[in-house]
SEPA-925636 format. One record per residue (C-alpha): x, y, z. Coordinates in steps of 0.5 Angstrom, whole numbers, plus 500, padded with zeros to 3 digits. Layout:
SEPA-925636
XYZ ...
This chain:
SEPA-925636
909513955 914519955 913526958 918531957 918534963 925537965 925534973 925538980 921544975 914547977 910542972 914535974 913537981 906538979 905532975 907528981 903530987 897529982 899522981 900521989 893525990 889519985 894514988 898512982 905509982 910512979 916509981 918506974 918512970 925516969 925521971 921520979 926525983 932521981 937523976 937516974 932510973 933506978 934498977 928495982 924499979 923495973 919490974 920482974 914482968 917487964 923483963 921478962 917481957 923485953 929481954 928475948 926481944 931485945 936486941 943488944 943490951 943498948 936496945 934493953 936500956 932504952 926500952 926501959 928508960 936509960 936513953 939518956 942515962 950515962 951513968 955506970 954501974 946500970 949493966 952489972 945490976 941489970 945483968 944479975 936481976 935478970 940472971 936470977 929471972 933464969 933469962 938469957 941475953 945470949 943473943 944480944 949482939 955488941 959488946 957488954 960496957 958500962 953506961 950507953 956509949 955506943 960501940 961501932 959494932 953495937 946495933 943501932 936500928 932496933 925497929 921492927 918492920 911495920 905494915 904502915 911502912 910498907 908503901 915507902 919500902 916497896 920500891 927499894 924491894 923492887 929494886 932489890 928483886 931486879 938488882 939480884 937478878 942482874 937487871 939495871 935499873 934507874 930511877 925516872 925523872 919527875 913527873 913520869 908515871 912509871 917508878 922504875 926503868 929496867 934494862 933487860 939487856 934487850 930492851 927498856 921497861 917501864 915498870 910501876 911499883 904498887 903495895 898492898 897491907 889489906 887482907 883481902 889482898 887487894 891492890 889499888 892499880 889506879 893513879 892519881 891525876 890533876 886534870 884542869 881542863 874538866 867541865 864545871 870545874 874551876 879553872 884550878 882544876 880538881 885531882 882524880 884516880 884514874 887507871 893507866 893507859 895502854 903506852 904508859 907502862 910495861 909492868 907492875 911490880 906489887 908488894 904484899 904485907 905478908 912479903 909476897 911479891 908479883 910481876 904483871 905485864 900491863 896487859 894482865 892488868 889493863 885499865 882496871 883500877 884494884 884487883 885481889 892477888 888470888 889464885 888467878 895471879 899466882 902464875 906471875 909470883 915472884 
């Protein structure tokens, strides 16, 4: 957990003296009365537990709290302790250095993939799947209800890209409409899901959270609004 709180001020000081009060140790966190994190303070446990998930001693430092630490002398110390653990750092990428001045061939994106994300990653994979197989695709202008145009040398499809983290595998096919002109409604209008219409789309495109992926001719779906990525789907797997 991170607070920012500017250290030696009135809520720093504060903060501190209710951790001593309840007896909490706060030794480990940055910021504890010491203008840099202090080395021993990371415990044997916590590297053991991030140094084979690390990526480059860049991503170790900033899991452990030297983000914004430019100090040197921090990698030699580090690099010991964990060398008396019996760790390895053979697979770190970038060079070794002093302090946290990035390097051009020092990894910068150390995020891990999360299903959360998935929704707005599908496109892009879609993309990549047509792309690789030779297809040139174009994004539609606003408001189409397809998300992708595919040139497949003899005709134009429309296709419609749909992803799915659920367990069940199943996948919502329905879209959301605002529709102003129904009964009993104020005039505003209202937004419903509704399914698409024969003529809309040519295909979906669906992308699972384990990584697989379909390719289903509208026909295969029709007007229906979900449906689980079974064993009657595989044939069109991708």
């Amino acid at each position: 957990m991170t607070l920012a709180v500017p250290v030696g001020g009135k809520t720093f000081n504060s903060l501190r003296e209710r951790a001593e009060t309840i007896g909490l140790d706060y030794s480990h966190l940055y910021g504890n009365g010491q203008r840099r994190p202090i080395i021993a303070a990371v415990s044997d446990d916590r590297l053991r537990e991030l140094v084979p998930r690390c990526r480059s001693w860049n991503h170790l430092a900033s899991e452990i709290g030297y983000s914004n630490s430019r100090g040197g002398g921090w990698r030699d110390r580090l690099a010991e302790r964990i060398k008396t653990l019996g760790l390895s750092t053979e697979h770190f990428r970038g060079r070794g250095f002093n302090g946290l001045v990035p390097f051009a061939n020092e990894p910068e994106f150390t995020s891990e993939p999360t299903a959360e994300r998935l929704r707005v990653a599908a496109t892009g994979k879609a993309i990549a799947w047509f792309s690789e197989r030779g297809y040139v695709v174009s994004l539609p202008v606003e408001p189409a209800v397809y998300d992708l145009i595919v040139d497949s040398r003899d005709r134009l499809d429309r296709v419609q890209v749909k992803s799915s983290t659920a367990a069940s595998r199943r996948v919502n096919f329905s879209r959301t409409v605002y529709d102003n002109q129904h009964p009993g409604r104020v005039s505003t209008g209202y937004i419903r899901n509704a399914p698409y219409e024969p003529g809309e789309i040519d295909y979906f495109f669906v992308v699972l959270v384990d990584g697989s992926m379909y390719l289903l001719p509208y026909s295969v779906i029709g007007r229906r609004v979900s449906a689980i990525m079974g064993q009657r789907y595989e044939e069109f797997r991708v």
